[in-house]
C-alpha positions in Angstrom: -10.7 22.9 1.6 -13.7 20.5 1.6 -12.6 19.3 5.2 -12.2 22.4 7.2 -15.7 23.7 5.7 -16.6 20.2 7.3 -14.9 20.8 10.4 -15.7 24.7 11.0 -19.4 23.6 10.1 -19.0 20.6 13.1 -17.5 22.7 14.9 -20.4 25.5 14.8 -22.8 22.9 15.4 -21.4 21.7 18.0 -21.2 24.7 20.1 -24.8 25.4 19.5 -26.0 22.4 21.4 -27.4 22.5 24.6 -24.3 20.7 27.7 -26.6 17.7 27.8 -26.7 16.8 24.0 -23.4 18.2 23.3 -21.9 15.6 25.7 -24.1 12.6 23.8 -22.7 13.7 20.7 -19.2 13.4 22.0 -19.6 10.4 23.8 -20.9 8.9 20.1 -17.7 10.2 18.6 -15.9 9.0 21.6 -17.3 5.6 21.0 -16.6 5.9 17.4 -13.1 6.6 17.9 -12.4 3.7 20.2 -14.0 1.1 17.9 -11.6 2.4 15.2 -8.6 2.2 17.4 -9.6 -1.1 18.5 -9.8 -2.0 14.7 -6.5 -0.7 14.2 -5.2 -2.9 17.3 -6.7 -6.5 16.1 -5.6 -5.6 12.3 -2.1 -5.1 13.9 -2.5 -8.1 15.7 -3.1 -10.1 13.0 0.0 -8.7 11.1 2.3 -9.7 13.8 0.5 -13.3 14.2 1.2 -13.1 10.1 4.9 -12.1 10.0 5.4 -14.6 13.5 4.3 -17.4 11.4 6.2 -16.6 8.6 9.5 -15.6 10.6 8.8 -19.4 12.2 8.8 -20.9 8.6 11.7 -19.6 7.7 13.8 -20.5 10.8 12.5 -23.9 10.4 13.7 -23.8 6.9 17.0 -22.4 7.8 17.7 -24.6 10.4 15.8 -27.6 9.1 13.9 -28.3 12.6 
């Protein structure tokens, strides 16, 4: 409930905004967004450097090379 009062309220204020600053604010969101997602990326990079390393322990284990 608390989140769509957040979003219509966003939403409303938003629409109010003259073009110019309406497109700021979105390119700061836009920004936002990307700097998340590339957050996201490196985190899932490091898991899969994490579970490589650990996948080569074990072969080397297995196989004793």
């Amino acid at each position: 409930m608390m989140l769509s009062t957040c979003t219509h309220s966003k939403a409303v204020f938003f629409n109010q905004l003259p073009g110019g600053e309406r497109s700021i604010f979105k390119a700061i969101e836009d920004n936002y967004n990307f700097e998340r997602l590339q957050s996201k990326l490196a985190q899932n990079s490091n898991n899969i450097n994490a579970m490589e390393g650990d996948l080569n322990s074990v072969l080397h284990i297995l196989c004793g090379a």
